[in-house]
C-alpha positions as CSV (number, residue, x, y, z in Angstrom):
1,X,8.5,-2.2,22.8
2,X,6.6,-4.7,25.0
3,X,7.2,-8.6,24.4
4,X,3.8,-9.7,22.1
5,X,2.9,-12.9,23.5
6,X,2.7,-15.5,20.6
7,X,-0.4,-16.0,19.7
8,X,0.2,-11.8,18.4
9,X,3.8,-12.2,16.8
10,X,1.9,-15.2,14.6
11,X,-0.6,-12.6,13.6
12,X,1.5,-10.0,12.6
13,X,3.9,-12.1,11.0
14,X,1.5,-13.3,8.9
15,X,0.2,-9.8,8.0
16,X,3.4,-8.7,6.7
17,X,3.8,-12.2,5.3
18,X,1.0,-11.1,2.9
19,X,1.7,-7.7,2.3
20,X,5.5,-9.0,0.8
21,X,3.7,-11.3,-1.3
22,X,1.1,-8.8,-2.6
23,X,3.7,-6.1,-3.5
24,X,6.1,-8.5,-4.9
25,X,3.0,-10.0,-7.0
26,X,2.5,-6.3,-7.9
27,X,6.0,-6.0,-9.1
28,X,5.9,-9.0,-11.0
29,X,2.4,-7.8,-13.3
30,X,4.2,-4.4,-13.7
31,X,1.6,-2.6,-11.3
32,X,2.3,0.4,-9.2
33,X,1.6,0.0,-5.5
34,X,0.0,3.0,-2.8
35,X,1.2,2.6,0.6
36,X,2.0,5.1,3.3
37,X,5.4,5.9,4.9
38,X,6.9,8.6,7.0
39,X,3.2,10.5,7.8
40,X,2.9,10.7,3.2
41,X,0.8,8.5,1.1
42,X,3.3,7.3,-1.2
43,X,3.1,5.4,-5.5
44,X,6.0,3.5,-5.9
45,X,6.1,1.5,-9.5
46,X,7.3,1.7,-12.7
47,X,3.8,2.9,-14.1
48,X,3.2,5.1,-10.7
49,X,1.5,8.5,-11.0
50,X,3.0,11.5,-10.5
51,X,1.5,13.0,-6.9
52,X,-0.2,15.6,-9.4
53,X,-2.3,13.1,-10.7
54,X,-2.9,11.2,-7.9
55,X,-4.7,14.1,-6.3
56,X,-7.0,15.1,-9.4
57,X,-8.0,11.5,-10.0
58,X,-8.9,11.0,-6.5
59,X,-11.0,14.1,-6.4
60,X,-12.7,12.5,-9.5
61,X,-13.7,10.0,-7.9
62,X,-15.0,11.7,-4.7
63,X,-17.1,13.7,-7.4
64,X,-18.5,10.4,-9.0
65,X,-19.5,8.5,-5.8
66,X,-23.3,8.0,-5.7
């Protein structure tokens, strides 16, 4: 990969300075957290659905949008 210049490795650092502290606040409230990883949407938590009901709830949800 191509040297980012450092206005760029500031950005991204910051992104993923974020996303640790929202997932770790997640963590802490006991909250189950959707991210993707390896091409597959994935729940990871203690309270996380099952990939089952993550796929009826979301077609809910597509059926309730106005």
């Amino acid at each position: 990969m191509a040297e980012l210049d450092e206005f760029t490795r500031q950005g991204l650092e910051s992104l993923r300075q974020s996303v640790a502290e929202a997932l770790e606040r997640k963590r802490r409230l006991g909250q189950y957290a959707v991210f993707w990883k390896d091409g597959r949407v994935v729940f990871d938590g203690a309270d996380a659905p099952d990939r089952a009901e993550a796929s009826e709830s979301t077609s809910e949800a597509d059926h309730t949008k106005a």
